[in-house]
N, C-alpha and C positions, 0 to 999 in steps of 0.2 A: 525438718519439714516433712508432713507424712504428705505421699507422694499421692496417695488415693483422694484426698480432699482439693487438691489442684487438678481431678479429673471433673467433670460437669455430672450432674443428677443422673442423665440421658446415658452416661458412659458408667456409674457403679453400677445403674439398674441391669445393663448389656453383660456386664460381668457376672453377676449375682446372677442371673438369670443361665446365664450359658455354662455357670460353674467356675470361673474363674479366681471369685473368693465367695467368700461368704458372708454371714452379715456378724461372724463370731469376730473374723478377720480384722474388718472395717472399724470394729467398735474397739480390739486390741489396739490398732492403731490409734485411734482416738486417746485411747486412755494414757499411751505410749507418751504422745505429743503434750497431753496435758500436764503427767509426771515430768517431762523434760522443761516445759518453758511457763508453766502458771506460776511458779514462784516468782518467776521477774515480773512477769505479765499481770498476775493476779485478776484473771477475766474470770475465772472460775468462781465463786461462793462455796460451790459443793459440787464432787464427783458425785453419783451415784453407786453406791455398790452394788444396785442388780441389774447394771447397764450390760454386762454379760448375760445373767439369766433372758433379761428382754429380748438381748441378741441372738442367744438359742431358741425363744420362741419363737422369733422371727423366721429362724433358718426351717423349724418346724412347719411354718403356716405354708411357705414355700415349697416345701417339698409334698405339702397338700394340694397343690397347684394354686394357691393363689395369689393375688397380682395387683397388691396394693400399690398405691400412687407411692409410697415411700416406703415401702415394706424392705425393713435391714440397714436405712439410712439412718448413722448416727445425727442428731442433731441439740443442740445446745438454746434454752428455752431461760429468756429475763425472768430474775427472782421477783417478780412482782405479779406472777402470773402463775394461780392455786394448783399445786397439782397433787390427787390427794394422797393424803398420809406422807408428805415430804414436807419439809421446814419451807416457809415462804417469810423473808424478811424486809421485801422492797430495800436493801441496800439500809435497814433501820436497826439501833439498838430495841425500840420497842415491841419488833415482835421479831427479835433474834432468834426465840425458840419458839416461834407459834408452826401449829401442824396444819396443813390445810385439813379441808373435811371433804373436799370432795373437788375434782376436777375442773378445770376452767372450759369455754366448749370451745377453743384450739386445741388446748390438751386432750379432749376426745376425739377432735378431729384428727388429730395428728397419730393417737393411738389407731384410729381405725385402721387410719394408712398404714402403720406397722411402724412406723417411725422409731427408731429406738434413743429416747430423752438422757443422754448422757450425763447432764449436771445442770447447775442451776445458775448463772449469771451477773456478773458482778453490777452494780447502778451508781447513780445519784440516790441519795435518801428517798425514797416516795418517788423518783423521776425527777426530783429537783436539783437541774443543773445541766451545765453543758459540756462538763468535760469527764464527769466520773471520778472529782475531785471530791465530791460531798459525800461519797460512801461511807456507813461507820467503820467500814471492814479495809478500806484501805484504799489507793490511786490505781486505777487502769492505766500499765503503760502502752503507749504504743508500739506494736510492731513491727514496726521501720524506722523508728526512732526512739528508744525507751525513757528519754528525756523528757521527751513530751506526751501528751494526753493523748487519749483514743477516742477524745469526744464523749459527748454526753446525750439524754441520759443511758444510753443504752452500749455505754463505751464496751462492755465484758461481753455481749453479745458480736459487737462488731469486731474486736480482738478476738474473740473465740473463730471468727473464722479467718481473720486478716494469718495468726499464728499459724493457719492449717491443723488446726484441733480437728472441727468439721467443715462437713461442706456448705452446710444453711446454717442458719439459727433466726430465733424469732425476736424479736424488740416491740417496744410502744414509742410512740411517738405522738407528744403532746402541743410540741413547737419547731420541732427538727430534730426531736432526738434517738432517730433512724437515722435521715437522711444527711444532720451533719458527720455524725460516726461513722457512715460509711465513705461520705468524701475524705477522711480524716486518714481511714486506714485502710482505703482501697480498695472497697470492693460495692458490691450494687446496694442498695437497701431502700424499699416501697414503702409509702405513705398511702396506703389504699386511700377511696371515697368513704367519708363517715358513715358510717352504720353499714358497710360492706362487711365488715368483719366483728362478728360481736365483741362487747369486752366483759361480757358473763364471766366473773374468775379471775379478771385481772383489778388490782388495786387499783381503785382512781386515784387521780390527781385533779384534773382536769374535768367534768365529766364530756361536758362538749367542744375537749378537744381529743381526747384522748382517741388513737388509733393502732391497733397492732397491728405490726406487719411483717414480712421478711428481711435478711438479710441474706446474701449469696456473693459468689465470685462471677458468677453471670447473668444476664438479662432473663435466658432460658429458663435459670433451677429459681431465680425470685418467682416468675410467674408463674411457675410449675409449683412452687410452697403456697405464693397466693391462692392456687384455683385449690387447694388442700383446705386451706383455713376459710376461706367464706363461705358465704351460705346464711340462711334467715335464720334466726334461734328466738323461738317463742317466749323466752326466760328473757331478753334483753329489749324493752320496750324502744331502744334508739337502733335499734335492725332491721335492716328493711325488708319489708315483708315478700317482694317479688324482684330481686336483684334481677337486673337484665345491662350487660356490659354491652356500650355499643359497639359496631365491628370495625376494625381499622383500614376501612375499604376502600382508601383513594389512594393511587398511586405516588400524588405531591401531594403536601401539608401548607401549611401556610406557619411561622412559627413567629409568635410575636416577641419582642424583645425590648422590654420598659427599661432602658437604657438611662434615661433622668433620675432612676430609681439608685442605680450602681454607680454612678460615675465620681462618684467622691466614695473614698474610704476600700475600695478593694485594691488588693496590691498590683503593678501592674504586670508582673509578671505572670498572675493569676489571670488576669484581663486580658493579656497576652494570648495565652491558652484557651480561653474560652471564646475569643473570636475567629482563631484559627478552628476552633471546633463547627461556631457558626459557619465558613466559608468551609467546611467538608461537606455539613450540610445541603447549604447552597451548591455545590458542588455536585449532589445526588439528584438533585432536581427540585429541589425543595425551594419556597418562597422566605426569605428572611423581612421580617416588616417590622419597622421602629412604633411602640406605640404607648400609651397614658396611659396609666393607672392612679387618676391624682389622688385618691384617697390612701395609695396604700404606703403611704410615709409613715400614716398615723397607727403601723399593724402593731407597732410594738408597745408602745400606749399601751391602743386600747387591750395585748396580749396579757400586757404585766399589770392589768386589770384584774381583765376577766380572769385569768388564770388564779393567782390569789386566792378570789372570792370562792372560787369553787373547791379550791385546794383545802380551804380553811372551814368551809361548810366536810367537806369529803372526812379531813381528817379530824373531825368532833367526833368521834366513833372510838378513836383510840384515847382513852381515858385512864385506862390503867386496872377498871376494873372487870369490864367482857372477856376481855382477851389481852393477848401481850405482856408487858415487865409493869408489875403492880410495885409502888415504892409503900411503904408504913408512914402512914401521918396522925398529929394531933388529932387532926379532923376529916372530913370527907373534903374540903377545899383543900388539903394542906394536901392530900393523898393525889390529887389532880395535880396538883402545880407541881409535885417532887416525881410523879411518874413523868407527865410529861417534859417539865424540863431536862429530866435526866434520859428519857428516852429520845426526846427529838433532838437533833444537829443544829447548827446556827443558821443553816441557810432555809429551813423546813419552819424553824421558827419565825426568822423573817419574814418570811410566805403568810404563814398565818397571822400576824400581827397584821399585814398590809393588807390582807384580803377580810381580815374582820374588823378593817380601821375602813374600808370603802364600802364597807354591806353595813354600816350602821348607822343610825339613825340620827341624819343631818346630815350628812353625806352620800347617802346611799345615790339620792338624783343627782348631786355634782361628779360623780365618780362610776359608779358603775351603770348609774341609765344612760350617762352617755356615752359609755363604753359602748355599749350594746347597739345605741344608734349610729354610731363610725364605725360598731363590724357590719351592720348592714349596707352602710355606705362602699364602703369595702368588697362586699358580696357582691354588688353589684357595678364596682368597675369591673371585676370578671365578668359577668355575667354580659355586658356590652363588648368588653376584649373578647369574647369568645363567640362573639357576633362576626369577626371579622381574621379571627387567626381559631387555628386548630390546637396548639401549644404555645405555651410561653416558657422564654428559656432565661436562667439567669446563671450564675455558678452559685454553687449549693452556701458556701462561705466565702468570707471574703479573703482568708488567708486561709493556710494551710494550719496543721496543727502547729499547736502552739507549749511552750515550755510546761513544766509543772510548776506551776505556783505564781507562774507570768499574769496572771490578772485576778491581782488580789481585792482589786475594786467590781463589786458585783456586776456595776450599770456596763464596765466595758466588757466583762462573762457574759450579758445579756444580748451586747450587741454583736457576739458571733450569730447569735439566728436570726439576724435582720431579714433574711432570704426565704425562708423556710417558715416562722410565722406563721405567713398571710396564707399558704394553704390551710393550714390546721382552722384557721378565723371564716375563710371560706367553706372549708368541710369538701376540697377539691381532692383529686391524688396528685401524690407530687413523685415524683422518684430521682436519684440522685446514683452517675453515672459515671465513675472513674471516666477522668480526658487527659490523662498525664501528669506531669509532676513538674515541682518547682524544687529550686537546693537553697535551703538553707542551713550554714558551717558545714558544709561539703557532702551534706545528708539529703537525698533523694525523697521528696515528701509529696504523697499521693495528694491530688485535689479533685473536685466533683463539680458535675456539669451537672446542675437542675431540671425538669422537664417538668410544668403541670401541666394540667388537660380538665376538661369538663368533668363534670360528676359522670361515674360512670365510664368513663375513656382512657381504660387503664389499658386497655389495647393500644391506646396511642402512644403512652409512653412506653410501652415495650417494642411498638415499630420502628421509634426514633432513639429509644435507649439502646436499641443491637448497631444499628448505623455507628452513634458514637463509640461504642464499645469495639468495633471494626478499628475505627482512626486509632486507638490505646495499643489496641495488638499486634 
């Protein structure tokens, strides 16, 4: 375990500043951790080789006096997110060798900060999936248990810091797949508000659901990556133009808890731990209040809808002839069908099959018009829940992680993000907050306490994410 990336944001920046290493150090060790344990772990895709040079630039800008937000922190960045003249594969055979051409604008924002990009992140295909089983490149294990998964889609980012590689790293998250990965393997991971954080650079899947965010070992260095990476970006028309986060100014919260939502199918030892988390809550002075969300049964629905449709609109691009693994055909059909079947995974194909079996024509109004009117419906039991509570809390999954290869039937893959979802359908922030652990066959397995909040009230969940974070420690 390197012993720096168990120190918090707040404490390398104290170091590196005061001389006590440097940011050559930080990143030796990085690469140290990553030669020791990627091969079992396989969170990686790609080291970088001039994660050192970066690191001497850094140590250089420094000694010019300056005092980037993350100037010298290694950090580890999802391969589905362009960074330029590096390989970007989204977790695909298809563009195994493609080079990006130009920067994502996290990846400039991260460069501004000095951030030093150590490698590149293992996925799901395109983001499709929830355990980082659907990779071409291989399974993400987890890091407290290598038997089973680290979640998905963004398992090799959250193993890249659960491992102690780094201290952050970045993910996207289309349904949960931040925030389950981090309940999975322990450590914090934010679902910002949609169009907080551009996705200029990053592969869609989703496009209106998709969100990058952070991953960290505490509440602190996620918010501390968050305030790095947002901002308006003129290049992404789903950005908001005047971000204004509201302040988390009341001393009690109110926190609602849709209780009729959970009460079948999570385990109870998880339910266990997540109640004990509400009465710490309660306990700080806080209001716990039981409350309805009747539409949001229907989030998964209307998810493995809409998601689909847009997945399958998103990935007509990759054809075999712009960009990516071009196969030789009889004809220009035969060249499509032999790229793409040989370039996409089973579950990427699935996707597309289903999302351009409900966008066509005869279906489109039985299937995805009404999708779109039950995520409205949806929007708006938030938007009345949030009339009357400050947060809603639920546990992030309903189990802990789970074996490799244990849910060979997609529909039960899909019902790990029953929880996680309805923010993404919402376009709210959710965040997701180690609260302890459950054992299963004698192994210690992290689990995650959920927190959404209004658009824009990511302040909130950082007030109530350190509280819970307090009870873990």
């Amino acid at each position: 375990m390197n012993e720096h990336t168990q120190k918090t944001l707040g404490e390398l920046k104290d170091m590196l500043e005061n001389g006590e290493c440097s940011a050559v150090d930080l990143v030796k060790k990085s690469l140290k951790t990553i030669k020791e344990e990627n091969d079992e772990i396989n969170a990686y895709l790609e080291v970088f080789d001039d994660a050192l040079e970066e690191a001497e630039e850094a140590d250089k800008r420094r000694k010019k006096g300056e005092q980037g937000a993350l100037l010298g922190i290694p950090i580890a960045v999802k391969d589905n997110m362009l960074i330029e003249g590096k390989t970007v594969s989204a977790g695909s055979k298809i563009l195994e060798n493609y080079t990006a051409s130009y920067d994502a604008f996290v990846i400039q924002k991260l460069k501004e900060s000095g951030a030093v990009i150590v490698g590149r992140t293992n996925l799901d295909e395109f983001a499709m999936g929830g355990s980082t089983e659907n990779s071409a490149f291989g399974v993400v294990r987890n890091p407290h248990d290598k038997t089973r998964v680290a979640g998905g889609s963004s398992g090799g980012s959250a193993a890249a810091v659960a491992m102690g590689s780094v201290p952050v790293s970045l993910g996207s998250d289309t349904g949960g797949s931040i925030r389950e990965p981090a309940a999975f393997c322990g450590c914090v991971g934010l679902k910002p508000t949609y169009g907080t954080v551009s996705r200029n650079g990053l592969i869609a899947m989703g496009s209106s659901l998709d969100q990058i965010g952070p991953f960290a070992n505490t509440v602190d260095d996620v918010e501390l990556l968050f305030r790095v990476i947002e901002g308006h970006d003129p290049k992404d028309s789903t950005s908001l133009l005047h971000p204004e986060f509201a302040t988390a100014d009341k001393n009690t919260l109110t926190i609602g808890v849709p209780r009729s939502f959970f009460k079948e199918g999570v385990r109870s030892d998880v339910l266990e731990q997540f109640e004990a988390t509400l009465e710490m809550l309660k306990t700080a002075g806080h209001t716990i209040k039981d409350i309805e969300l009747p539409y949001i049964k229907y989030s998964l629905p209307v998810y493995y809808i809409i998601m689909p449709a847009e997945a399958s609109t998103n990935l007509s691009r990759f054809d075999g002839m712009r960009y990516g693994l071009h196969v030789e055909g009889k004809d220009l059909l035969e060249e499509y069908k032999k790229s793409r079947g040989k370039g996409f995974g089973k579950e990427v194909r699935r996707r597309i099959m289903l999302g351009t079996y409900v966008l066509s024509s005869g279906y489109y109004d039985a299937y995805y018009g009404k999708a779109t009117t039950v995520r409205k419906m949806i929007q708006d039991d938030f938007t009345r829940a949030f009339k009357d509570c400050d947060a809603i809390a639920t546990p992030t999954t309903p189990s802990p992680a789970f074996t490799i290869g244990e849910k060979e039937d997609p529909v039960s893959m899909y019902l790990t993000d029953i929880f996680t979802v309805p923010a993404n359908i919402a376009g709210i922030p959710g965040i997701s907050v180690p609260m302890g652990s459950v054992t299963r066959h004698d192994k210690k397995l992290p689990i995650g306490f959920q927190i959404m909040a209004p658009h824009m009230h990511e302040n909130t969940l950082f007030t109530l994410g350190r509280l819970v974070e307090k009870k873990t420690n």
